[in-house]
C-alpha positions as CSV (number, residue, x, y, z in Angstrom):
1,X,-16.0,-24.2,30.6
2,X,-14.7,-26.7,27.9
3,X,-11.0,-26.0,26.8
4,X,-10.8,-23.8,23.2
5,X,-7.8,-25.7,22.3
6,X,-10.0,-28.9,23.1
7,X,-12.9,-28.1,20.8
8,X,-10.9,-25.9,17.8
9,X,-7.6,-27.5,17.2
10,X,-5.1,-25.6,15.5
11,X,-4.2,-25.7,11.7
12,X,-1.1,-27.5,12.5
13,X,-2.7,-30.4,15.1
14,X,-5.1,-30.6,12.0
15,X,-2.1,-31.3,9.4
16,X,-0.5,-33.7,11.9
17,X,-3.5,-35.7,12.1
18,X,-4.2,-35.7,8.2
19,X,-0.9,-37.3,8.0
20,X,-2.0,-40.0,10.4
21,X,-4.7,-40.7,8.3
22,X,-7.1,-40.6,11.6
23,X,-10.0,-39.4,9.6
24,X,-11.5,-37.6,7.2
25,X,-12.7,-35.2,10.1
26,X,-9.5,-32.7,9.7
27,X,-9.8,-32.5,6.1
28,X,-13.1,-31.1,6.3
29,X,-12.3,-28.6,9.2
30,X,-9.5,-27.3,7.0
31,X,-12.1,-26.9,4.4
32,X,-14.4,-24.7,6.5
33,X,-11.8,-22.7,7.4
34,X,-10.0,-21.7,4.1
35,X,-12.7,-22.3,1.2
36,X,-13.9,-19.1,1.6
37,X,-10.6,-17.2,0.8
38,X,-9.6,-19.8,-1.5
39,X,-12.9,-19.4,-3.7
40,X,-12.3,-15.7,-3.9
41,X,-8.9,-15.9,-4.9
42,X,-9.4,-18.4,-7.6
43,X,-12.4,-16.4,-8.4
44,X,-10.3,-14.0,-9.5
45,X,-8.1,-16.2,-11.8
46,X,-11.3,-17.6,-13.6
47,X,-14.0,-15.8,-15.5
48,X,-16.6,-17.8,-14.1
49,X,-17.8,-19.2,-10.6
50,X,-17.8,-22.6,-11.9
51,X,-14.4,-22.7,-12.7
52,X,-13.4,-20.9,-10.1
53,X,-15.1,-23.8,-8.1
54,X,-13.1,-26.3,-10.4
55,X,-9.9,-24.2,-9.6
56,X,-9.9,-23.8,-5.1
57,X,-11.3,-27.8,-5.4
58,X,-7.8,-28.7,-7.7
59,X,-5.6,-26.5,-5.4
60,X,-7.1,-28.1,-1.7
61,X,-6.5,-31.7,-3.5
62,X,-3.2,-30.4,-4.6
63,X,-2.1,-28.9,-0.9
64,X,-3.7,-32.2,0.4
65,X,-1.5,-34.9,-1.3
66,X,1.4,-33.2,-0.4
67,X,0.5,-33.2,3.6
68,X,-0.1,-36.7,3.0
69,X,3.4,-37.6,1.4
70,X,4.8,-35.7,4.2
71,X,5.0,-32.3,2.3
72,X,2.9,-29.6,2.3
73,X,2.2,-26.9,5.2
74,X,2.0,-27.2,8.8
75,X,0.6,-23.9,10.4
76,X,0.3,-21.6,7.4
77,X,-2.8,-23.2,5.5
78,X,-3.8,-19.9,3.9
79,X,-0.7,-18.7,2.2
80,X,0.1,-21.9,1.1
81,X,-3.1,-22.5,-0.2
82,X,-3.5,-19.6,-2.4
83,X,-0.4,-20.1,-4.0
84,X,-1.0,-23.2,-4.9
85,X,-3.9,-21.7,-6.6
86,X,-2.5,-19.5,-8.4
87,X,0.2,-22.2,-9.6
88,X,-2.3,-24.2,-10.9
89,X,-3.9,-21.6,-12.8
90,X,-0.6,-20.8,-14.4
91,X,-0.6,-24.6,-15.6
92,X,-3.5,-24.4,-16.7
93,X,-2.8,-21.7,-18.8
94,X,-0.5,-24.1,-20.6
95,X,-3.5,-26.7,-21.7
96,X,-6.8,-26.3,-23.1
97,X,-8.5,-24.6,-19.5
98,X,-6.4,-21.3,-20.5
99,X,-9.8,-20.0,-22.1
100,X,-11.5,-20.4,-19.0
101,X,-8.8,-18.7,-17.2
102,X,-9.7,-14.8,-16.7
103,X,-8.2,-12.3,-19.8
104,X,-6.3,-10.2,-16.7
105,X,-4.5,-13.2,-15.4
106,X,-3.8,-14.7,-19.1
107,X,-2.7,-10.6,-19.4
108,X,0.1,-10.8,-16.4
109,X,1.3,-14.3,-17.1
110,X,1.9,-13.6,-20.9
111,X,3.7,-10.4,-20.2
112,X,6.1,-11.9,-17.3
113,X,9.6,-10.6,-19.0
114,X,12.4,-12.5,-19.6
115,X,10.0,-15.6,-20.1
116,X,11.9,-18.3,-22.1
117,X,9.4,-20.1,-24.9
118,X,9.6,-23.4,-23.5
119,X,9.4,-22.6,-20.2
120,X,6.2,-24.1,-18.5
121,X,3.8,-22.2,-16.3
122,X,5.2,-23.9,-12.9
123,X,8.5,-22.8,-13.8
124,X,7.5,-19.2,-14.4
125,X,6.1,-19.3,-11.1
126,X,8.8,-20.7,-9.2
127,X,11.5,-17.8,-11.2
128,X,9.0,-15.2,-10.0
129,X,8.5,-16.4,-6.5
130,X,12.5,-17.1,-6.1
131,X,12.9,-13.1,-7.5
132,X,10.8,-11.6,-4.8
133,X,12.6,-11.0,-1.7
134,X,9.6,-10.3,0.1
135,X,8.3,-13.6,-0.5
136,X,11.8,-15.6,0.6
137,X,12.4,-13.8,3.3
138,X,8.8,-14.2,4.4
139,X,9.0,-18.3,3.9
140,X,12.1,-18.6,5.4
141,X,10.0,-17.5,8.7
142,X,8.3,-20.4,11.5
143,X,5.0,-21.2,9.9
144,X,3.8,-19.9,13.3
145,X,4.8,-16.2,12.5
146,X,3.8,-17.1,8.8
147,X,0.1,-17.9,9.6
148,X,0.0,-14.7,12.6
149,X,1.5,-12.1,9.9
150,X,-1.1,-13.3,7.2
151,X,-4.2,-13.7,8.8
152,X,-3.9,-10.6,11.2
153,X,-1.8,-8.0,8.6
154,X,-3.7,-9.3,5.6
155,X,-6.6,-10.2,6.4
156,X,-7.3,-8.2,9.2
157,X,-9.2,-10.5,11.8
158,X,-9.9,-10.3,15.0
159,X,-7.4,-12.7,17.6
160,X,-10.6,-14.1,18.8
161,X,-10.2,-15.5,15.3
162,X,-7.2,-16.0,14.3
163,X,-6.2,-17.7,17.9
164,X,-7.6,-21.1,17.2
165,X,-5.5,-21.2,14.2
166,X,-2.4,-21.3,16.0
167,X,-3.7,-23.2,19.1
168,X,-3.5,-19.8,21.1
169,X,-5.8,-18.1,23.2
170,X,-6.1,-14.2,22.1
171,X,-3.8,-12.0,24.0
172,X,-0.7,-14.2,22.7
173,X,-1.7,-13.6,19.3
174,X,-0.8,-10.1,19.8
175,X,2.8,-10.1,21.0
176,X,3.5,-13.7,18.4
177,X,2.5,-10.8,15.7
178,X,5.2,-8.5,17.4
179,X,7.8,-11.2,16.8
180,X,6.8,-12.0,13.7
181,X,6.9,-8.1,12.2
182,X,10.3,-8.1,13.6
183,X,11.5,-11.0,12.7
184,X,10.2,-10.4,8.9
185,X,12.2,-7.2,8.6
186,X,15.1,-9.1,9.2
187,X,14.7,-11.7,7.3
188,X,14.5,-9.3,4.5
189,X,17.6,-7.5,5.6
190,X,19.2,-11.1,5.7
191,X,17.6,-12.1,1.9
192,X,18.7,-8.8,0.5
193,X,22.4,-9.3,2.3
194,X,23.0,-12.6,0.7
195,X,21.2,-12.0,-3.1
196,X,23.9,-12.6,-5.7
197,X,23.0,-9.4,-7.0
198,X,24.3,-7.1,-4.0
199,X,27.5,-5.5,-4.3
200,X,29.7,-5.7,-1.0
201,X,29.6,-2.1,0.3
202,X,25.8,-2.8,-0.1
203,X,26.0,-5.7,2.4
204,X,28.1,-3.5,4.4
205,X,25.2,-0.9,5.0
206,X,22.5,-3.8,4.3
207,X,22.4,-3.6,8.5
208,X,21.8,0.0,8.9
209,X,18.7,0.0,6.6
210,X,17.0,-1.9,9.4
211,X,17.6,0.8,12.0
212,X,16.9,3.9,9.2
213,X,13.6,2.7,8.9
214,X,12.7,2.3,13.2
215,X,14.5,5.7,13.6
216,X,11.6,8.6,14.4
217,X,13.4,11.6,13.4
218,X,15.6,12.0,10.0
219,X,19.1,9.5,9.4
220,X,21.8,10.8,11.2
221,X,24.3,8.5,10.0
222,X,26.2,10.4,7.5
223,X,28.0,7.5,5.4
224,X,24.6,6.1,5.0
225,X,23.1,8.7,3.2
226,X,26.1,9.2,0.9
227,X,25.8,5.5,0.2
228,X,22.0,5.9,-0.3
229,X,22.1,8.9,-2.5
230,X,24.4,6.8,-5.0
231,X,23.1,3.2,-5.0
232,X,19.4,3.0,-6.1
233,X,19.7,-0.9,-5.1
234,X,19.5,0.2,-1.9
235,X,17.3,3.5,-1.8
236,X,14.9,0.8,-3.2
237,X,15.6,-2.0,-1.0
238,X,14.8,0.6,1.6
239,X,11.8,2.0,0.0
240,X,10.4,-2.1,0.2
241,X,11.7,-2.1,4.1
242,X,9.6,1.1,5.2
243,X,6.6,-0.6,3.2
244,X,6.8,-3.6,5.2
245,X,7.5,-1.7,8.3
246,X,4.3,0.4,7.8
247,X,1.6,-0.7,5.3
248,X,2.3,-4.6,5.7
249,X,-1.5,-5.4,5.1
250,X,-0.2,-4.0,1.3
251,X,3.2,-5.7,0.8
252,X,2.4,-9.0,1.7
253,X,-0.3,-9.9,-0.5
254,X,1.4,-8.3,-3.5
255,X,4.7,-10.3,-2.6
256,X,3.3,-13.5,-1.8
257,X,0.4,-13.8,-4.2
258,X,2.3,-12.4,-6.9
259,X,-0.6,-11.6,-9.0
260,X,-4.5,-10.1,-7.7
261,X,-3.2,-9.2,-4.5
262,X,-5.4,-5.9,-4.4
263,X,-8.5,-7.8,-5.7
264,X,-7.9,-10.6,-2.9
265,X,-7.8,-8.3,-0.6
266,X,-10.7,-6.1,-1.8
267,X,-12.9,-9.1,-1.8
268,X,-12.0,-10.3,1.9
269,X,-12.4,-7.2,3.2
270,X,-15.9,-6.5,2.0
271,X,-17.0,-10.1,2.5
272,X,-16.0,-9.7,6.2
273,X,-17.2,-6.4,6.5
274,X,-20.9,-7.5,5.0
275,X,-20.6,-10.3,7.4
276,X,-20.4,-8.2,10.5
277,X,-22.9,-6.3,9.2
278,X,-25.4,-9.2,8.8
279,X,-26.6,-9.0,5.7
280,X,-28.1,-12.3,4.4
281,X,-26.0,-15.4,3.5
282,X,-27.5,-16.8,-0.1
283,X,-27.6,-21.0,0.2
284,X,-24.9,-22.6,-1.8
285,X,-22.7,-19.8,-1.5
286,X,-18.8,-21.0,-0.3
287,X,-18.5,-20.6,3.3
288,X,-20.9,-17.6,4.2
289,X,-20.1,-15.7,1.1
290,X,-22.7,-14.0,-0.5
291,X,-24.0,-14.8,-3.7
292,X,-22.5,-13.6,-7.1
293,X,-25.8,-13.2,-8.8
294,X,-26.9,-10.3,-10.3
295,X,-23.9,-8.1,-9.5
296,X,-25.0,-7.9,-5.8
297,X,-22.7,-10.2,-4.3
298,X,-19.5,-9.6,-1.9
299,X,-17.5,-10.2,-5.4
300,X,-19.4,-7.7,-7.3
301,X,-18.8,-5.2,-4.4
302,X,-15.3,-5.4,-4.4
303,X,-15.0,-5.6,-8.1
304,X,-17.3,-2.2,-8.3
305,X,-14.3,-0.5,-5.5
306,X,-11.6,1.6,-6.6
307,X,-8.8,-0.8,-6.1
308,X,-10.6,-3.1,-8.2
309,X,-11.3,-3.9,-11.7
310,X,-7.6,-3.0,-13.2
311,X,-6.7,-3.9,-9.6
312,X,-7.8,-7.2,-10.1
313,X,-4.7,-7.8,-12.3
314,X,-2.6,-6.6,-9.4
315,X,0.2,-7.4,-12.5
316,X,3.6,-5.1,-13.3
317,X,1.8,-4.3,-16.4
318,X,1.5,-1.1,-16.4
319,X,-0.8,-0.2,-19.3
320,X,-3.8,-1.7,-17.2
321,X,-3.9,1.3,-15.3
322,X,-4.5,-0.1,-11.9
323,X,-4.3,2.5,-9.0
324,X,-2.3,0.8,-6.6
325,X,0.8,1.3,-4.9
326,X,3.8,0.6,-6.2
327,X,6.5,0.1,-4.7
328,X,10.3,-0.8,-6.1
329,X,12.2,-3.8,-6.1
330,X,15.7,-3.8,-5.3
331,X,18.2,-4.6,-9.2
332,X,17.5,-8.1,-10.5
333,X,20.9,-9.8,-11.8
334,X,20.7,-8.2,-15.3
335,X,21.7,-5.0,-13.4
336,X,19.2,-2.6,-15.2
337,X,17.8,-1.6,-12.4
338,X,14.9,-2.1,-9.9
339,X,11.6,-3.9,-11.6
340,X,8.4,-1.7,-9.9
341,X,6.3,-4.4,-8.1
342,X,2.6,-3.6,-8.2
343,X,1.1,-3.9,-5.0
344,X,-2.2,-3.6,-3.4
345,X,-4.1,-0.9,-1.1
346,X,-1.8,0.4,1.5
347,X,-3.6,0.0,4.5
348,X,-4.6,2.6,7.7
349,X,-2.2,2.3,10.3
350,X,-2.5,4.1,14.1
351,X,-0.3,6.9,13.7
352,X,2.2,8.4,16.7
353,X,1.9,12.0,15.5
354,X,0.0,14.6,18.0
355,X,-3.4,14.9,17.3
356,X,-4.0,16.9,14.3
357,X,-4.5,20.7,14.2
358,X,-7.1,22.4,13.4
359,X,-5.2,26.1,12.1
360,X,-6.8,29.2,13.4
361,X,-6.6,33.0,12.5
362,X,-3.3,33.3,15.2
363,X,-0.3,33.6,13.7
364,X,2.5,30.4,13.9
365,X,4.6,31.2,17.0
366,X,6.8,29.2,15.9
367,X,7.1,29.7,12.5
368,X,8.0,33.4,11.4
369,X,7.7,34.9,7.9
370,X,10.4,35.5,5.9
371,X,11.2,38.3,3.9
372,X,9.9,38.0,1.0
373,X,12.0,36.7,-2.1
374,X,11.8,37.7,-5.5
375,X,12.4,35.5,-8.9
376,X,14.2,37.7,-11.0
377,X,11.6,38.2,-13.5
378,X,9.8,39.1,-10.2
379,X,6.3,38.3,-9.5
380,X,4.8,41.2,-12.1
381,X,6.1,38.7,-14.7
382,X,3.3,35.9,-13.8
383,X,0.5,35.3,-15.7
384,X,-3.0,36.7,-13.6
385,X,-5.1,33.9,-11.7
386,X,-8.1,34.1,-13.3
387,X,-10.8,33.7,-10.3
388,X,-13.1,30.3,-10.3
389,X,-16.5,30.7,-12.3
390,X,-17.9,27.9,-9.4
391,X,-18.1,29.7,-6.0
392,X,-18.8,27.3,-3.2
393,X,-19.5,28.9,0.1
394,X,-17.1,27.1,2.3
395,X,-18.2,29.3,5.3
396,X,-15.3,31.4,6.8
397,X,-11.9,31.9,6.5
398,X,-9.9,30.1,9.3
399,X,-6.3,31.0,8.2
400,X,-4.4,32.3,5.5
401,X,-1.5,32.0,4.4
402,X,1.5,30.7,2.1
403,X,2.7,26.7,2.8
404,X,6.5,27.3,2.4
405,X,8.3,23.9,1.7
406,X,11.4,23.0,4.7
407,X,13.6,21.3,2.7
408,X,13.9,24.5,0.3
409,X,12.5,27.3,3.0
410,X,12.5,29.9,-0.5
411,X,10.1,28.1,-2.2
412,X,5.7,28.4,-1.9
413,X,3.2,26.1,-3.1
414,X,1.1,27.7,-5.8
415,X,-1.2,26.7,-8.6
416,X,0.2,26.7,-12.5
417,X,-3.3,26.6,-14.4
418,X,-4.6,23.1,-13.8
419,X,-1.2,21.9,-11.8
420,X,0.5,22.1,-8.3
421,X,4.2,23.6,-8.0
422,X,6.6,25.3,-6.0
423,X,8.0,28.7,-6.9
424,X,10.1,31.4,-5.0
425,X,8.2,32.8,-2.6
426,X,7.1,36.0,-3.0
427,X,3.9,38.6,-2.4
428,X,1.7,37.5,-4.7
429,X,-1.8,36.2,-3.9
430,X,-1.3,33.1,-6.0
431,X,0.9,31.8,-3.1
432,X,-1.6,32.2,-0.7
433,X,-4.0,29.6,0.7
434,X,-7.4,29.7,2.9
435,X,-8.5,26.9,5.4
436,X,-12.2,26.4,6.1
437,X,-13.7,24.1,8.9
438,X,-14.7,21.1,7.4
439,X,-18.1,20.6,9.5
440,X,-18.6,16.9,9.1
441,X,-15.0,16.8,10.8
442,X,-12.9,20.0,11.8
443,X,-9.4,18.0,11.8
444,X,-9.8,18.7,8.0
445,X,-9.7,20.9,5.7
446,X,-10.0,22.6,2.1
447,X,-6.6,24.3,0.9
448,X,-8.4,26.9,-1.4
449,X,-6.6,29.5,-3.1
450,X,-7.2,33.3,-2.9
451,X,-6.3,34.5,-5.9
452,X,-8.1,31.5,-8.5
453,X,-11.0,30.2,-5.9
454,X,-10.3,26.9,-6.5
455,X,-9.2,24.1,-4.3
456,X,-6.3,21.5,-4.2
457,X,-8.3,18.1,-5.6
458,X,-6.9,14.8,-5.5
459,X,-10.0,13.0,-6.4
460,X,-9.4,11.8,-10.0
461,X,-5.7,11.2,-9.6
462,X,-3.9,7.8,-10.2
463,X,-0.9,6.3,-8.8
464,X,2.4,6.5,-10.7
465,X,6.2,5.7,-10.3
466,X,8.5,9.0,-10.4
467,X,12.1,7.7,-9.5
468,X,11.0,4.9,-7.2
469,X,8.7,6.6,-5.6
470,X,4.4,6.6,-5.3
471,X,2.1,9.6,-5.5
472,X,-0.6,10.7,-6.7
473,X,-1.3,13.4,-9.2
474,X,-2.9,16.4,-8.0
475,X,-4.5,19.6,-10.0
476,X,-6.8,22.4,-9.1
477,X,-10.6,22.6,-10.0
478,X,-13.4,24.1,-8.4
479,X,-13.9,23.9,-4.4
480,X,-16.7,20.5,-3.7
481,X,-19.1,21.3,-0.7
482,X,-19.2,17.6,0.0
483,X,-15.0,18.1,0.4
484,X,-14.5,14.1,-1.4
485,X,-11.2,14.4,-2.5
486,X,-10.2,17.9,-1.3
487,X,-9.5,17.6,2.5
488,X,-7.0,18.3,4.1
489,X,-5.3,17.8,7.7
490,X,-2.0,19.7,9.3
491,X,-0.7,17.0,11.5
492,X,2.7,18.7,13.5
493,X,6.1,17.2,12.8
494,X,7.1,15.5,15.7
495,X,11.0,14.6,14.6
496,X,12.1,18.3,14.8
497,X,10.9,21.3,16.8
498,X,10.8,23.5,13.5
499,X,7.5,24.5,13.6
500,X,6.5,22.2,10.2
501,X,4.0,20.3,9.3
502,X,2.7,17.1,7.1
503,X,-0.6,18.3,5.1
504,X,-1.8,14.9,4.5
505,X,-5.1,13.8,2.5
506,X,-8.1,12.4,3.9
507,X,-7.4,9.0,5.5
508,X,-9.8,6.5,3.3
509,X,-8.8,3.0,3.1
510,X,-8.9,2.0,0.1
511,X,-8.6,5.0,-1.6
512,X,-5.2,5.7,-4.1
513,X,-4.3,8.2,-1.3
514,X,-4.8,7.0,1.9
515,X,-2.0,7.6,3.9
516,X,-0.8,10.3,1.6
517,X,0.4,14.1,1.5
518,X,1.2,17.1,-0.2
519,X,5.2,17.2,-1.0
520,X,7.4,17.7,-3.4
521,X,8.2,14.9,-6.4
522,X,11.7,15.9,-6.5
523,X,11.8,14.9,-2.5
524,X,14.7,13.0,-2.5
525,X,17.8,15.3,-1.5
526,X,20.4,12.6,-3.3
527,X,18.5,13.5,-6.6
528,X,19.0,16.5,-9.4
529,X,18.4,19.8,-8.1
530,X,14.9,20.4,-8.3
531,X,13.7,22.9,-11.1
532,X,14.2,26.2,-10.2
533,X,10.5,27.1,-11.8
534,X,7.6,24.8,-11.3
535,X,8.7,22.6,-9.3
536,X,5.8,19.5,-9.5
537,X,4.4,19.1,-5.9
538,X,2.1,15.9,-5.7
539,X,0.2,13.6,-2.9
540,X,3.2,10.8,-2.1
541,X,4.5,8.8,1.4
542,X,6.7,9.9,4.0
543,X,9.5,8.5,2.9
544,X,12.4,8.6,5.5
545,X,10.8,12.2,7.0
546,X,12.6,14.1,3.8
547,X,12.2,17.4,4.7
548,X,10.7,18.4,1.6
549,X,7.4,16.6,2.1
550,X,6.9,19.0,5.2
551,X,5.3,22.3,5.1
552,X,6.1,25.5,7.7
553,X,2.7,27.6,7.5
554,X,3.6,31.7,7.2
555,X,0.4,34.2,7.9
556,X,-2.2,34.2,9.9
């Protein structure tokens, strides 16, 4: 059997040998491997393929006079390679190509803030790269880690694939991901140390964020939850830390690319996934992509998916409306605090909580009821449920009961009209919810309340910022047979044996709430007191296990 390494040399034995001038035989190898992603991101700079074409062509010739003057990248082709493209689309915003340039990117590049007049478009793209600490601390990395981090995080591929990148065979590309995970999360921890902008009792703590994001069960260190509840440059220098930690696929292409991260993304995914599929390849079409005609192509497909069209900006601006994550930035040097970075899908990760529960008519044995407590109008004062005019039969009732919140034990989810709050708990049937058995897959369920018939329904809400945090508004409508957008699944808290749950949405990649759940807005314990009536419940992350985004279930 021939050696792999022999037949498929790596990225890097291809740079070396471009810089030999051996022959033109790397270049075109580099080509295979890389138009494809390099097309689809320039495809979403331009408006049409044509330019697009024009645009990956300008950035390979770009990448490669810089190998050849001894510049340029070694291992991490890809990365480098889209940047470059979208560098060159920001020059040539500057001449007269701008009108071929697509309205989204003209969009995000006109509303960078603090952009000086005279400043050119390579200079606004070296300010922005130099602001994002993801994208330092992520360059500052061996362009070994760089290329494992990108192609298996990002874009997902197989180390059958991604091995004769780096000149490795497939199990190594596991455990050089390992190292390279780690050794991003301390890069950032060293990048946000050293920025100009952190205070010194912030680099004093900058250490412990590290080990507050690997911990399983809820901070235990005192002095740094003081410290967190006060400085918001480092709640959200946190916040960033737990995105990288978990929903990498999501930070790095926001961070890196800048701009169209979620679009990118989107396209690669479905490309690849149409490719294992085996759909037909259409001649002329840039490295096995499928063809753009007639709104049938891999482009159209992603552009038609929800993270899409706004997503395509992928931009901070946030009148386009894109549904994306967002997650903050730590303070830039003007000191007015951090600047929301609009990222892409965050991606399905393998969780480590016990299989999910499917809830049954016994009552919790862990979880007792507690007396109930009155609001001093008391619960006569409320205004009647009036009962669904929709009834879908769900089939039957497999528990009931009220979802009473851990991090303020006297307050119960109920509906106000359209919305989702927390009140006092108390007797009333608004405060108690009915779980069905999903049939297409009993780990889930509708929440459906008993005294209005209508169900929790996430479907049509859209990701927002609430005090450097993501979720997803959530309202009540009538119960959907199908269950898109209304399922539920009670997966046990593993940090603490209280008894609680995390009711989390329906895991959907690609979907605003993937890897969401039902918790409070007002989550953060450092914050205001939450309002005493009303308090907004929506779909957000599990940020640092808060205890108000878990749920104990009382009734049977």
């Amino acid at each position: 059997m021939p050696d792999d390494q022999e037949t498929s040399p790596s990225d890097s034995e291809l740079a070396a040998a471009i810089r030999e001038l051996v022959s033109d035989e790397p270049v075109e190898e580099l080509y295979r491997r890389h138009r494809s992603a390099v097309f689809c991101y320039a495809l979403a700079c331009c408006r049409d393929r044509h330019t697009a074409e024009d645009l990956a062509s300008e950035a390979f010739a770009r990448t490669l006079r810089a190998v050849r003057s001894g510049g340029g990248p070694e291992a991490a082709w890809r990365p480098y390679l889209l940047t470059v493209v979208r560098r060159t689309a920001a020059d040539w915003a500057g001449t007269a190509r701008r009108t071929e340039l697509s309205p989204d990117f003209e969009q995000w590049l006109a509303n960078v803030p603090d952009t000086p007049e005279a400043e050119s478009g390579e200079e606004r793209m070296l300010r922005l790269e130099e602001s994002s600490l993801v994208l330092r601390a992520f360059r500052s990395l061996p362009e070994r880690w760089q290329t494992v981090l990108w192609h298996t995080a990002v874009e997902e591929e197989p180390a059958t694939k991604v091995g004769p990148l780096l000149g490795l065979g497939a199990s190594g590309v596991g455990s050089l991901a390992s190292r390279a995970r780690e050794g991003l999360r301390e890069a950032y921890l060293a990048m946000y140390a050293e920025s100009a902008s952190t205070a010194e009792e912030c680099r004093r703590y900058s250490s412990l964020l590290g080990a507050a994001v690997r911990r399983t069960g809820r901070r235990t260190n005192k002095d740094l939850d003081r410290h967190l509840a006060e400085c918001e440059r480092c709640r959200a220098a946190l916040l960033e830390l737990t995105a990288l930690n978990e929903r990498l696929g999501s930070v790095l292409p926001a961070g890196l690319l800048l701009w169209g991260g979620s679009a990118y993304v989107a396209a690669r995914l479905a490309e690849s996934g149409a490719s294992a599929g085996g759909m037909a390849i259409a001649p002329g079409a840039p490295d096995g992509s499928f063809p753009l005609d007639g709104g049938t192509g891999w482009w159209a497909r992603a552009k038609g998916a929800p993270l899409s069209s706004g997503a395509v900006a992928g931009s901070v601006v946030a009148a386009i409306g894109v549904a994306v994550l967002v997650v903050p930035r730590p303070f830039g040097d003007d000191g007015k605090g951090p600047s929301p970075r609009v990222l892409s899908k965050p991606t399905m990760t393998v969780s480590t909580y016990p299989p999910p529960v499917t809830l049954t008519a016994t009552p919790s044995k862990s979880v007792s009821a507690p007396p109930a407590e009155h609001s001093a109008a008391g619960p006569a004062s409320k205004e009647p449920a009036q009962p669904s005019p929709t009834v879908v039969d769900l089939g039957p009732v497999k528990w009931s009961g009220r979802l009473r919140n851990v991090g303020l034990t006297g307050m119960c989810v109920e509906p106000a009209g359209t919305s989702l709050v927390q009140n006092t708990c108390d007797d009333g049937k608004d405060q108690v919810w009915q779980t069905y058995s999903f049939k297409e897959n009993k780990d889930y369920t509708w929440l459906r309340n008993a005294a209005t018939g209508e169900c929790i329904d996430y479907r049509g809400g859209t990701q927002e910022v609430f005090d450097n945090a993501a979720n997803v508004r959530i309202r009540m409508g009538p119960c959907r047979a199908a269950g898109d957008g209304q399922l539920f699944r009670f997966d046990p808290w593993w940090g603490e044996s209280d008894g609680s749950y995390l009711v989390r949405a329906e895991l959907q990649d690609g979907k605003p709430w993937d890897e969401m759940q039902l918790g409070m807005l007002d989550w953060w314990e450092g914050n205001d007191p939450p309002p005493e009536k009303d308090a907004p419940v929506v779909l957000t992350y599990n940020y640092y296990n808060a205890p108000r985004l878990r749920y104990l279930i009382d009734g049977k």
